[in-house]
N, C-alpha and C positions, 0 to 999 in steps of 0.2 A: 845669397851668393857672397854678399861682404864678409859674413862672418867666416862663411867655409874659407873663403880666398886666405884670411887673417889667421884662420887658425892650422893651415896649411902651413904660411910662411912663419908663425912660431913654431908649429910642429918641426919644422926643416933646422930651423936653428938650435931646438930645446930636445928635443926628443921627444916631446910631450904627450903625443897622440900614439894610442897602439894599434887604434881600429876607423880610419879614417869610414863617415858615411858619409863624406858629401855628397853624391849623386844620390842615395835614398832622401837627404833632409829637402835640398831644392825639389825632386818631387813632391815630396810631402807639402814644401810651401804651395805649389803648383795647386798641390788637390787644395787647400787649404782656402787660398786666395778664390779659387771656384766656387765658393760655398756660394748662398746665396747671404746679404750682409743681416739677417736675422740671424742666422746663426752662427754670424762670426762673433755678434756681440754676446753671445753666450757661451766663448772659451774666451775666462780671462787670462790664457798663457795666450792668446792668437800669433803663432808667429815669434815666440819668443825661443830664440837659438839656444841651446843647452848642450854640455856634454855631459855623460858619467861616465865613472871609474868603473874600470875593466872588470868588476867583481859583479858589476848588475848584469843581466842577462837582457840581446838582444837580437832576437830570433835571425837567424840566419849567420851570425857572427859568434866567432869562438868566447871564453870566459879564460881566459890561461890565467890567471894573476900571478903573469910573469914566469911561470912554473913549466921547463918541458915538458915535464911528462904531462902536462895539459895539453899537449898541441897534439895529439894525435884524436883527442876526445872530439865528437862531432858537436856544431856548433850546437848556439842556446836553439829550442824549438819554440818556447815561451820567453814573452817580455815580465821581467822581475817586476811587483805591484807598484814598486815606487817610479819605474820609469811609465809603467802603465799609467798611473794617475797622471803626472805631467803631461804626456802626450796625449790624454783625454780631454784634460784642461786646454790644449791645441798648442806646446811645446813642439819644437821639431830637433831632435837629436841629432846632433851634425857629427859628433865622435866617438868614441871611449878613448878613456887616457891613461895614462901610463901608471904603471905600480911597482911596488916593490917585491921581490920573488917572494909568495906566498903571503902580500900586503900585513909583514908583520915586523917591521925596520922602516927605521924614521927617515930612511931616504929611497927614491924611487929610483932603483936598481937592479934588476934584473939578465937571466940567463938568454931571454928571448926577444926583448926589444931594447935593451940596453939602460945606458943610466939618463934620468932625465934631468935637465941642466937648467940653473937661473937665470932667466934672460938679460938679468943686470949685469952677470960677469960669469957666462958659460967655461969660460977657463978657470974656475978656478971653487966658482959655489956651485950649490948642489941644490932641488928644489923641496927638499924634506918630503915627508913620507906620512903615510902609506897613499895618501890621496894626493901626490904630489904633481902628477899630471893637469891635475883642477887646478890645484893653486898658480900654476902658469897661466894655462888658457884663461882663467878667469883676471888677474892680473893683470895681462895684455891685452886686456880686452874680445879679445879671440870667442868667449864663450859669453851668455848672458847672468847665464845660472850653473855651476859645477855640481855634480850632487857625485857625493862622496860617504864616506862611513868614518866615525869616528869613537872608540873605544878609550884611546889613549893618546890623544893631540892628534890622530890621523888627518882629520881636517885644520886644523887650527897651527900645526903646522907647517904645514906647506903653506897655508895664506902666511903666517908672519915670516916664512923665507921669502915668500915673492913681495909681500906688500899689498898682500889683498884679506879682505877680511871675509873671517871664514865663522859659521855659526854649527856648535855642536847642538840638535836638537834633543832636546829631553828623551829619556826613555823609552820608546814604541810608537814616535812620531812617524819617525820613515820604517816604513813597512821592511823587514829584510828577507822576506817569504823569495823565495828564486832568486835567493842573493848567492854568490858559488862562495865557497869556505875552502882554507888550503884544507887539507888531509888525507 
């Protein structure tokens, strides 16, 4: 609940968020906390708040990456493998966040949810791109973990606009199978 509360009120200020889940993730802590504690110690994410970028798929929620003519497409039906593994590990997904129209521009601005802003000086910086929603919420503490995609600084720039540090994984680390692509 702190973190949804937190990442609400940067969403409000930044623009950060495109798909708020807080009412799915506190459920999910709900089922979570239920377990019985034998199986809690066997998710080492138990409980650990995360958001990703709008480009991962998460059933019941659209994938626009920022893109009108996405908004009419029905949402994901399937959870993309990389957010699958975290949430098996016992992550709870509190958001998706913001992107840039067709996550292919170093700053996060878009036709559909607008541009997403620095929380150090929203008048005036911008939070870089293409996973520039993460590098807010994770920043402000808002998120635990941001998982984003990084080709060309995607990740790595948004964390050094915000002041968070952001790690590009090697080659075929994060799974991109049900990851959405402009085109």
């Amino acid at each position: 609940t702190a973190f949804a509360k937190k990442a609400a009120a940067v969403a409000n200020l930044t623009n950060a968020v495109s798909e708020p889940l807080y009412t799915e993730a506190i459920a999910r802590a709900r089922e979570l906390d239920s377990l019985p504690k034998d199986d809690k110690t066997k998710l080492p994410l138990f409980g650990l708040p995360i958001t990703v970028k709008d480009s991962f798929n998460v059933p019941g929620v659209q994938s626009t990456l920022g893109t009108v003519s996405r908004i009419a497409l029905p949402p994901a039906s399937k959870t993309s493998p990389a957010v699958a593994l975290l949430t098996r590990l016992g992550a709870i997904v509190i958001a998706k966040t913001n992107v840039p129209q067709a996550i292919i521009t170093p700053e996060s601005n878009n036709n559909v949810f607008g541009r997403t802003l620095n929380p150090a000086n929203p008048k005036e910086w911008g939070s870089g791109g293409s996973s520039g929603g993460e590098g807010v919420l994770v920043s402000q503490r808002a998120s635990a973990l941001g998982l984003g995609t990084d080709l060309a600084g995607s990740i790595r720039v948004p964390a050094w606009s915000n002041g968070a540090y952001g790690y590009k994984p090697s080659l075929k680390i994060v799974p991109y199978l049900g990851f959405e692509e402009a085109g």
